[in-house]
N, C-alpha and C positions, 0 to 999 in steps of 0.2 A: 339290662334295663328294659328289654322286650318279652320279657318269656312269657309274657300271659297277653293273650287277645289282639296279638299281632299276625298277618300272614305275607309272605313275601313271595316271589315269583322273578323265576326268571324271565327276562322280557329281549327282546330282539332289540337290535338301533333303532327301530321306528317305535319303540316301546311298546309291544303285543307282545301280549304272552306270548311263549315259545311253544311248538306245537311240531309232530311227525305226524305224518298223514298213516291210517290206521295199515293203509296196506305194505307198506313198507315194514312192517312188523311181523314176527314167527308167530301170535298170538293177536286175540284177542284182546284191544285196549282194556284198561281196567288197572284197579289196586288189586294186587294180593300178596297177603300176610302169611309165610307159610311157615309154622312152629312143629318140627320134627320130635317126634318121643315126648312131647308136651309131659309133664306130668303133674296132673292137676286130680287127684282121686278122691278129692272129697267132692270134685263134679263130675266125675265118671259113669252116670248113669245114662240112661238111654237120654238122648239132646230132650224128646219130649217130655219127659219128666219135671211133673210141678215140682218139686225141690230137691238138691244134688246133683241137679245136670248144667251144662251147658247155657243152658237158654235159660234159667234161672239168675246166672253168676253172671251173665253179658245183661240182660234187664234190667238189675241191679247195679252193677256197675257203672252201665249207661241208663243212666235214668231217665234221661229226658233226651235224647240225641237228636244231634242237629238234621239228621237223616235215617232212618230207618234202612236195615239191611237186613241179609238173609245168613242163615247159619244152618249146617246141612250135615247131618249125621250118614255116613259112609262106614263104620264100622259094620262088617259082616253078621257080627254075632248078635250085635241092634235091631237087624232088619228081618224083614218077611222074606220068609224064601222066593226070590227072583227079583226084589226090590232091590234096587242100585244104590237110591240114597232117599230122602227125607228131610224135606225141606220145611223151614218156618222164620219166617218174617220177626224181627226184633225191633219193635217199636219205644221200649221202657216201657218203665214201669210207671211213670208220670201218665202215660197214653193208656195202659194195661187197667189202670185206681179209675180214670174218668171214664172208660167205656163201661168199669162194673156197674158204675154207680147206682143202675137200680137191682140188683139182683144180689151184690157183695157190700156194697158199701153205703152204711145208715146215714152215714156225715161225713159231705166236705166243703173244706171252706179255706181262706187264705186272708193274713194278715201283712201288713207293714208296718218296719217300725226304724226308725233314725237312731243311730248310735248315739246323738249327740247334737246339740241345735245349734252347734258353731261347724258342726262338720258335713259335709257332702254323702257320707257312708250309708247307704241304705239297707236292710236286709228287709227280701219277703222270704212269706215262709205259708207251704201250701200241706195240708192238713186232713188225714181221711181216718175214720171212724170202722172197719171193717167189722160187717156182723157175724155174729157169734155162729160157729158151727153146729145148728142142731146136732149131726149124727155124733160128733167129739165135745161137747161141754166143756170138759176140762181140757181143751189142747189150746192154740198161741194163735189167734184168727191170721194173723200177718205173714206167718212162715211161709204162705205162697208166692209173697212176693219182696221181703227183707229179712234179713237175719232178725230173730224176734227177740233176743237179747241185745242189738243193737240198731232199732227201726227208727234214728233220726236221722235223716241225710244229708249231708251238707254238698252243694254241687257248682259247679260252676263249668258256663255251657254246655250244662244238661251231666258233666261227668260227674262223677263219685268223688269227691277228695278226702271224706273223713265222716264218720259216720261217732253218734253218742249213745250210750247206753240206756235203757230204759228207766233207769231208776231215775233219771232226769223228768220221767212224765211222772214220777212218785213223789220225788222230794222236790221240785222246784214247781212244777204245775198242782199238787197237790191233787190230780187225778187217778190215784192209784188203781181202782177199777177196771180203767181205760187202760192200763198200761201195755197190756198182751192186744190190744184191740187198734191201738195209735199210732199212726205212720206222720212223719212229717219228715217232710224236703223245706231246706232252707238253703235259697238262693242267695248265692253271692254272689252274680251278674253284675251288682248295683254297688258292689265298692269300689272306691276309688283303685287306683293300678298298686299308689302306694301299701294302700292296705292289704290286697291282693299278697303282692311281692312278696310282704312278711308275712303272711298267713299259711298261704299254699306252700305242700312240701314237694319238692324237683320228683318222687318218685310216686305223690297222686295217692297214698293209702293211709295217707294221716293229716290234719292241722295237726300247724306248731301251736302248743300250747304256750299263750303268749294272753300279755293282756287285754290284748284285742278279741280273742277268743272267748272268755271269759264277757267280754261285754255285748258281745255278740248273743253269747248264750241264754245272760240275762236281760236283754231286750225281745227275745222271741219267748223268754218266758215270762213278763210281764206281759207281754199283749195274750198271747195264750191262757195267762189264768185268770180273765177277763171274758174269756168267752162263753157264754151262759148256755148257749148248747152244748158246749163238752163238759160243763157242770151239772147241767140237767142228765144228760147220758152218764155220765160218774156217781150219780145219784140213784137211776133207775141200774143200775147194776148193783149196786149196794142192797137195794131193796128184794132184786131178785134174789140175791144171795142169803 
């Protein structure tokens, strides 16, 4: 009945959280997650690597995270000779789209829209425009920072839970242009828990395709194909072409 947007805590009889004082510990306080023999080799590349590493696949995943953390390449074969490790700050990709904005990104902007006028269920959905690679013409402007065969993201606090394909900005947005170029996050923060429940799947790398889905999808595509900026942008790309 809890799984989603609950946090619980162990608490003492006075009801405070429970707490060891740092020195009585072999270690320094802290989380760590530690994954032996990982094996992930379509992100095996050096962590700084704009796409197939590390820092690519945690951005995206965590897209919007409620905290920023650090990720630190140790691999020998990675590093400069007498460098230990290499470190870099993981803010998403949410944070990563608004600091390009004027150097990467021509358009952004964000919509709302109601599932329903008898229902509570809200979705927003935030939207960027990534400019075209002079030096590559023809390559996918978004592969720096979502898989560019599937750059819509569906999130919920700030994680990844299911992402849609691009022919969704072809055939339902009708901005084919724009396809290789449009990133959108759609927040599900704003639905109810009910709706939540049956949405989200327990292992986080897919929606259930369910009819809530479906209505979901075409509510951010009716407010989206209404936006006269990304018709004008779908328009002057046409033209260039």
């Amino acid at each position: 009945e809890n799984k989603n947007g609950r946090y619980e805590y162990l608490v003492t009889s006075e009801n405070q959280v429970a707490k060891v004082d740092p020195v009585l510990l072999a270690q320094n306080p802290g989380t760590t997650i530690v994954h032996f023999a990982l094996d992930i080799p379509k992100y095996s590349a050096r962590m700084t690597q704009v796409t197939g590493s590390l820092w690519w696949l945690l951005q995206n995943a965590l897209f919007d995270p409620v905290l920023p953390f650090w990720v630190e390449e140790r691999r020998p074969s990675m590093l400069t000779k007498g460098q230990e490790a290499d470190r870099r700050t993981i803010s998403g990709n949410f944070t990563r789209l608004m600091d390009d904005r004027k150097d990467r990104i021509e358009l952004t902007g964000n919509i709302q829209a109601r599932l329903s006028p008898v229902k509570s269920d809200l979705i927003r959905a935030n939207y960027w425009v990534v400019k075209p690679n002079p030096e590559n013409p023809g390559g996918q402007p978004v592969d720096a920072y979502v898989d560019p065969y599937r750059p819509i993201i569906f999130t919920f606090n700030g994680q990844t839970h299911g992402t849609e394909e691009r022919r969704f900005t072809n055939e339902r947005l009708s901005l084919p242009y724009l396809s290789k170029s449009l990133i959108i996050q759609v927040e599900l923060d704003h639905l109810s828990p009910q709706s939540r429940r049956s949405l989200l799947s327990t292992t986080r790398d897919r929606l259930k395709q369910l009819p809530l889905y479906d209505d979901i999808r075409e509510a951010v595509a009716s407010a989206l194909a209404q936006d006269e900026d990304l018709i004008r942008l779908n328009d002057d790309r046409k033209e260039k072409l």
